[in-house]
Biopython code that builds the backbone (N, CA, C, O; Angstrom):
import numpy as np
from Bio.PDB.StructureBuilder import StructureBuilder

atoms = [
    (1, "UNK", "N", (133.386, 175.804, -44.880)),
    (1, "UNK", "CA", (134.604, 176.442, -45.335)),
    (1, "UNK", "C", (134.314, 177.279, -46.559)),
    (1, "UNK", "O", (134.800, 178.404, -46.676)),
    (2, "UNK", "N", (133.582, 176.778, -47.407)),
    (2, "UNK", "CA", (133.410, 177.782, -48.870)),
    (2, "UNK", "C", (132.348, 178.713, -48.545)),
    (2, "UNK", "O", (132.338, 179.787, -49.146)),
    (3, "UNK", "N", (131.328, 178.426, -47.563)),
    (3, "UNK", "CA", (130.361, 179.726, -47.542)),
    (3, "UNK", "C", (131.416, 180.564, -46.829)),
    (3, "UNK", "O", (130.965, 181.663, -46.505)),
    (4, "UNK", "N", (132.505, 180.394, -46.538)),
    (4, "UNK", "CA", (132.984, 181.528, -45.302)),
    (4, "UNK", "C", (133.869, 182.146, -46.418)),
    (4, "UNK", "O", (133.988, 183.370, -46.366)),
    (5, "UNK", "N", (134.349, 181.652, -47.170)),
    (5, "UNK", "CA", (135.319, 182.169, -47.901)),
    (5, "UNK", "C", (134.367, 182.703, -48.730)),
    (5, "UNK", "O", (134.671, 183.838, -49.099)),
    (6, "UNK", "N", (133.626, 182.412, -49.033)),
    (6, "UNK", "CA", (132.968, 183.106, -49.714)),
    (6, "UNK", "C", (132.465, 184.486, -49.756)),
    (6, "UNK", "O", (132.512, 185.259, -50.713)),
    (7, "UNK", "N", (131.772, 184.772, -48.089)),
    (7, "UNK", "CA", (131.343, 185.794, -47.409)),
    (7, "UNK", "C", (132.692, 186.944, -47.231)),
    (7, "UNK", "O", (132.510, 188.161, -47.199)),
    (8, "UNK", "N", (133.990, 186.313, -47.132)),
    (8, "UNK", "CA", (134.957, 187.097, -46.568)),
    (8, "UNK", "C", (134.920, 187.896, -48.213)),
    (8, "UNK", "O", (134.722, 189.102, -48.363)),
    (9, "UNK", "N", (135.162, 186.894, -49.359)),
    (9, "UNK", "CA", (135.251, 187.505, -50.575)),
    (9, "UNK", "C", (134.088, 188.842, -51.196)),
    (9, "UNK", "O", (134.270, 189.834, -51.902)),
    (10, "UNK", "N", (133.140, 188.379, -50.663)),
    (10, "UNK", "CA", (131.596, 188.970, -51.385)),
    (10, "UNK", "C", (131.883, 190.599, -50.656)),
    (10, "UNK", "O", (131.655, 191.702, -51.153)),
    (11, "UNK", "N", (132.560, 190.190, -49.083)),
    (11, "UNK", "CA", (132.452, 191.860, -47.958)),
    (11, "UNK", "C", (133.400, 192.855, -49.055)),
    (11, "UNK", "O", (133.169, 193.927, -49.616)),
    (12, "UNK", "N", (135.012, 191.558, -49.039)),
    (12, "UNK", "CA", (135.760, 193.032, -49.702)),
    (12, "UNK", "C", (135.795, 193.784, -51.235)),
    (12, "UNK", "O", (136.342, 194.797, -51.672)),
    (13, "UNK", "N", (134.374, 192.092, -52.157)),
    (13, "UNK", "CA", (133.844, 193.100, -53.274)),
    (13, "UNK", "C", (133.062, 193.692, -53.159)),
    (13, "UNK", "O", (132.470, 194.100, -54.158)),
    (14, "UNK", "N", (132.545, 194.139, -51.534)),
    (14, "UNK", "CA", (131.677, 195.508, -51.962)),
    (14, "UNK", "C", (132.167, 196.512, -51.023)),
    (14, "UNK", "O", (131.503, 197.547, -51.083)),
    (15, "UNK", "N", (133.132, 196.536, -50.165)),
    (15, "UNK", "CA", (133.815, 197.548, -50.580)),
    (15, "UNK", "C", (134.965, 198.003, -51.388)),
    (15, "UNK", "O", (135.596, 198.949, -50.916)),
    (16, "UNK", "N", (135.354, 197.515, -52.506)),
    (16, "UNK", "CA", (135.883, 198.001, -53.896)),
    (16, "UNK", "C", (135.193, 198.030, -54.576)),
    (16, "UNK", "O", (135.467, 197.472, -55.638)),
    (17, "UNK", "N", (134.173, 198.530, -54.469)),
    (17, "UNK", "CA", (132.717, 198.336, -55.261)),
    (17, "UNK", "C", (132.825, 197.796, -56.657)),
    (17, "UNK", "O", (132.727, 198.412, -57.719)),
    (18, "UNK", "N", (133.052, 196.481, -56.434)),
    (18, "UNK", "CA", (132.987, 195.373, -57.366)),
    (18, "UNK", "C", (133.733, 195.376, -58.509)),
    (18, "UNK", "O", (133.351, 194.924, -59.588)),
    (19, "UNK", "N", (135.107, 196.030, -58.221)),
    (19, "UNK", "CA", (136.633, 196.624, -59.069)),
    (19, "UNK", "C", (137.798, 196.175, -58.311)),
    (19, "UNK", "O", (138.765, 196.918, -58.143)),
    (20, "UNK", "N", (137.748, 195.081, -57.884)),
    (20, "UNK", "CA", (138.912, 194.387, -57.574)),
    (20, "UNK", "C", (140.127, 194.645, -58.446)),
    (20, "UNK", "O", (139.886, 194.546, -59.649)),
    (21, "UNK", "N", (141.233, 194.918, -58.159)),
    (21, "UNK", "CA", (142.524, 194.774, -58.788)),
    (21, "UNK", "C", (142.966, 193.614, -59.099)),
    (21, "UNK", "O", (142.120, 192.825, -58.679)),
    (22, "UNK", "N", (143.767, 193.069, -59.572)),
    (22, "UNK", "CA", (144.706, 191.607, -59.911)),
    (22, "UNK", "C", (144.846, 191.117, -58.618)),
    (22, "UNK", "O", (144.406, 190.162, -57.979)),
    (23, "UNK", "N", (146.130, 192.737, -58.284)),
    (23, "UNK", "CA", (147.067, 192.381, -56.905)),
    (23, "UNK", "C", (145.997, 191.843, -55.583)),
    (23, "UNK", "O", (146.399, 190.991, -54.792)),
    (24, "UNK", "N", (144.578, 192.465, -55.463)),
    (24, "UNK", "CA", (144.217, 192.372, -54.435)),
    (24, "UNK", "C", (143.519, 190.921, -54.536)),
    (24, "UNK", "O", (143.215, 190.350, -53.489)),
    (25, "UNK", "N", (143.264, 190.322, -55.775)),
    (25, "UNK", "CA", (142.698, 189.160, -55.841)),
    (25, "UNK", "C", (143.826, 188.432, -55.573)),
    (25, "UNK", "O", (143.658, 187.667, -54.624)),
    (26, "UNK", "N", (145.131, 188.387, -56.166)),
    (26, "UNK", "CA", (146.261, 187.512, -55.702)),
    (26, "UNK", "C", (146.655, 188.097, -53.782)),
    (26, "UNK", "O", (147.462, 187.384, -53.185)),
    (27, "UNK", "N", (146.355, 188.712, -53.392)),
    (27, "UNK", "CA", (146.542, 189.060, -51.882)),
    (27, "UNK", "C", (145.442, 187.769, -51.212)),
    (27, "UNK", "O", (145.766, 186.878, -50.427)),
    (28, "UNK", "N", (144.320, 187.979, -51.709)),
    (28, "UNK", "CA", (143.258, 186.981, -51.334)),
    (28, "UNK", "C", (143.096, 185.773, -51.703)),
    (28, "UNK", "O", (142.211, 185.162, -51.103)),
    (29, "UNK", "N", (143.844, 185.050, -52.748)),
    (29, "UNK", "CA", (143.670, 184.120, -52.725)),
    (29, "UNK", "C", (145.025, 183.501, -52.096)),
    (29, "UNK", "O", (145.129, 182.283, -51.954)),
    (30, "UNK", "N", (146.084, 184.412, -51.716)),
    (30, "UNK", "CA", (147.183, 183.345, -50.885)),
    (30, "UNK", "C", (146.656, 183.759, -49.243)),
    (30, "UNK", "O", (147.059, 183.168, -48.241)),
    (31, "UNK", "N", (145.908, 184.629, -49.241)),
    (31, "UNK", "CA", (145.351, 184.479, -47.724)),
    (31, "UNK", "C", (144.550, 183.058, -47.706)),
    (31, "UNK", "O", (145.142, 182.041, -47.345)),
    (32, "UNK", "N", (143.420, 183.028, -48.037)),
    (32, "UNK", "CA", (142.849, 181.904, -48.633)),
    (32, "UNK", "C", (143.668, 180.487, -48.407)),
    (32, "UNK", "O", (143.481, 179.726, -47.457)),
    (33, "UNK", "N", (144.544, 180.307, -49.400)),
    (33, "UNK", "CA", (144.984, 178.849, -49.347)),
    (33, "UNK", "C", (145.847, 178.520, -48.249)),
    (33, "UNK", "O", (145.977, 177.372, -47.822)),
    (34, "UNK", "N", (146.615, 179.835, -47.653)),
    (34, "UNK", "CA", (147.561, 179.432, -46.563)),
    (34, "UNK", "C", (146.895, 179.996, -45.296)),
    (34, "UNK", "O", (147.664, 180.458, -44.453)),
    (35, "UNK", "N", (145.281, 180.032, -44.987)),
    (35, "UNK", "CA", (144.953, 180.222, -43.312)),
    (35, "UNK", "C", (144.931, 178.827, -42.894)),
    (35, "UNK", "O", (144.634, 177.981, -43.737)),
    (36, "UNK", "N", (145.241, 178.435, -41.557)),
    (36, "UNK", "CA", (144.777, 177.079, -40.809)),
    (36, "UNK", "C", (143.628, 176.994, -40.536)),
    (36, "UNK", "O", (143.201, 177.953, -39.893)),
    (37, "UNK", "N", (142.516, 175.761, -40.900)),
    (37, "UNK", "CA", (141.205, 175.671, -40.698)),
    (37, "UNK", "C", (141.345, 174.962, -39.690)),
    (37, "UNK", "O", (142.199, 174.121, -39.412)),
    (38, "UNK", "N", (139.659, 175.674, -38.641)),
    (38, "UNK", "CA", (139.481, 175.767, -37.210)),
    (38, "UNK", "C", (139.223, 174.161, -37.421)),
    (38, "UNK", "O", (139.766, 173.401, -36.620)),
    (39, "UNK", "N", (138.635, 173.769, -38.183)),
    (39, "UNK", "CA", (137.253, 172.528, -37.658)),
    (39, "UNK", "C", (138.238, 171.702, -37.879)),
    (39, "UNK", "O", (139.324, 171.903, -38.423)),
    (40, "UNK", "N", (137.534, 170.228, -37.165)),
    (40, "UNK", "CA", (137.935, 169.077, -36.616)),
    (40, "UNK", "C", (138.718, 168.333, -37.505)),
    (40, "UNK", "O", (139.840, 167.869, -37.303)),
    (41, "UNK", "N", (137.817, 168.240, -38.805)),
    (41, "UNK", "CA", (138.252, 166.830, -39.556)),
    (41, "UNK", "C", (139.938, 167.304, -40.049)),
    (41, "UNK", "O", (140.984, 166.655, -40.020)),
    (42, "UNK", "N", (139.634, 168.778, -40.514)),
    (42, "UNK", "CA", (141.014, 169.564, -41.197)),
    (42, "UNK", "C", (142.045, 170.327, -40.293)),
    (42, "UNK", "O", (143.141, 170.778, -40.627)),
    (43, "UNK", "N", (141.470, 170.359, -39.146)),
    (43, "UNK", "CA", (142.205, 171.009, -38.204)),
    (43, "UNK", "C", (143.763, 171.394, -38.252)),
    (43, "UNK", "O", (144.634, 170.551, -38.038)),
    (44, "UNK", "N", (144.057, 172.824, -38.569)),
    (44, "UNK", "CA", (145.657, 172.688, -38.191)),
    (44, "UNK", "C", (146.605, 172.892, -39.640)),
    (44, "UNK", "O", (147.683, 173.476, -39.526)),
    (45, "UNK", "N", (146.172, 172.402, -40.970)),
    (45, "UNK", "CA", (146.160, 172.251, -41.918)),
    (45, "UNK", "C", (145.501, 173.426, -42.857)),
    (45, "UNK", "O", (144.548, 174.110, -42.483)),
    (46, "UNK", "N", (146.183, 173.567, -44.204)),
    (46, "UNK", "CA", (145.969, 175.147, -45.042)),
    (46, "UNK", "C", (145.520, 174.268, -45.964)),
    (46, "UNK", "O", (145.937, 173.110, -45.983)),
    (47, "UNK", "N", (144.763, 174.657, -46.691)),
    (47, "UNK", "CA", (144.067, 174.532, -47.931)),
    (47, "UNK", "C", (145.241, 173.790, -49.116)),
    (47, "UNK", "O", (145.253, 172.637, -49.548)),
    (48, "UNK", "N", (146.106, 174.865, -49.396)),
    (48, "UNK", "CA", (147.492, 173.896, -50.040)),
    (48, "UNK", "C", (148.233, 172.932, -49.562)),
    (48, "UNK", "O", (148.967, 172.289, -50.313)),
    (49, "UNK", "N", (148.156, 172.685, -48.247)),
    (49, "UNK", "CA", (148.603, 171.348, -47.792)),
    (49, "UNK", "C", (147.928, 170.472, -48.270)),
    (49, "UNK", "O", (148.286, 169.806, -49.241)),
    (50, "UNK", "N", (147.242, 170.385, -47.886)),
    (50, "UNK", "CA", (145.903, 169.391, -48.090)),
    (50, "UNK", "C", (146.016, 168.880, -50.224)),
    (50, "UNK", "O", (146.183, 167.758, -50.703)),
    (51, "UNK", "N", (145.851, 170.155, -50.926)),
    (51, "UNK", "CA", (146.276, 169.808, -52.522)),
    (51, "UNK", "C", (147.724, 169.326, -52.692)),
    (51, "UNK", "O", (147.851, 168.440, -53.537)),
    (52, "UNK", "N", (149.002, 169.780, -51.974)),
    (52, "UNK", "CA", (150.334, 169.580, -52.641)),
    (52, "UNK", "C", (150.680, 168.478, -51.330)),
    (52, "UNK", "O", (151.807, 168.012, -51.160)),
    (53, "UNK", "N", (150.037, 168.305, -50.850)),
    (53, "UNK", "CA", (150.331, 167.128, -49.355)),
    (53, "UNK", "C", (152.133, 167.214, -48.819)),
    (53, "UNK", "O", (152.841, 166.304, -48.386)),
    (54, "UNK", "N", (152.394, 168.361, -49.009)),
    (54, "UNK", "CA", (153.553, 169.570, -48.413)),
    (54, "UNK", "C", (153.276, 169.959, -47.010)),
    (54, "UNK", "O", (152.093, 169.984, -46.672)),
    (55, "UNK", "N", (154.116, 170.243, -46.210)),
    (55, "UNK", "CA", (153.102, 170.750, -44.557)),
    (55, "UNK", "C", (154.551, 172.283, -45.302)),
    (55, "UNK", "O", (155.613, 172.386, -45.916)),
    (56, "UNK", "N", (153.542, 173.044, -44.661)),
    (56, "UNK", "CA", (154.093, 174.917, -45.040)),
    (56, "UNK", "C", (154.345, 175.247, -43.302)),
    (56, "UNK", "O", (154.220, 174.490, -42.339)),
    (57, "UNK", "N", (154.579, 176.094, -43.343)),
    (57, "UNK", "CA", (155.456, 176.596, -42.023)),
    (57, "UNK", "C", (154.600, 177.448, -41.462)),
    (57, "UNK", "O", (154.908, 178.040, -40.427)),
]
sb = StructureBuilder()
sb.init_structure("model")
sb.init_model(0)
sb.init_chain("A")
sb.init_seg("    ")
for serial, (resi, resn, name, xyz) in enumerate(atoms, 1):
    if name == "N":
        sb.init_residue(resn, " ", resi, " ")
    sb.init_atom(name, np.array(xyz, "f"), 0.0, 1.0, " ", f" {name:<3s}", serial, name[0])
structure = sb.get_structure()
């Protein structure tokens, strides 16, 4: 999960060639906490569920 997020992060700082805005870092990090992860153990479940133990819609 973190190398992927990671990789997704590293692609779109190089194309903003490494001048990210605020807005686009806050765009990415609520993509980030609210996608559903594929794998087994977490399946189905967003990143902030899992911290605020809330189920999101």
């Amino acid at each position: 999960m973190g190398l992927q997020s990671n990789s997704i992060l590293l692609s779109y700082l190089n194309t903003c060639k490494n001048q990210p805005t605020q807005n686009s870092l806050n765009i990415f990090m609520f993509y980030h906490n609210h996608r559903r992860f594929k794998a087994v153990e977490r399946k189905g479940k967003t990143p902030i569920e899992l911290f605020t133990g809330k189920k999101t819609r």
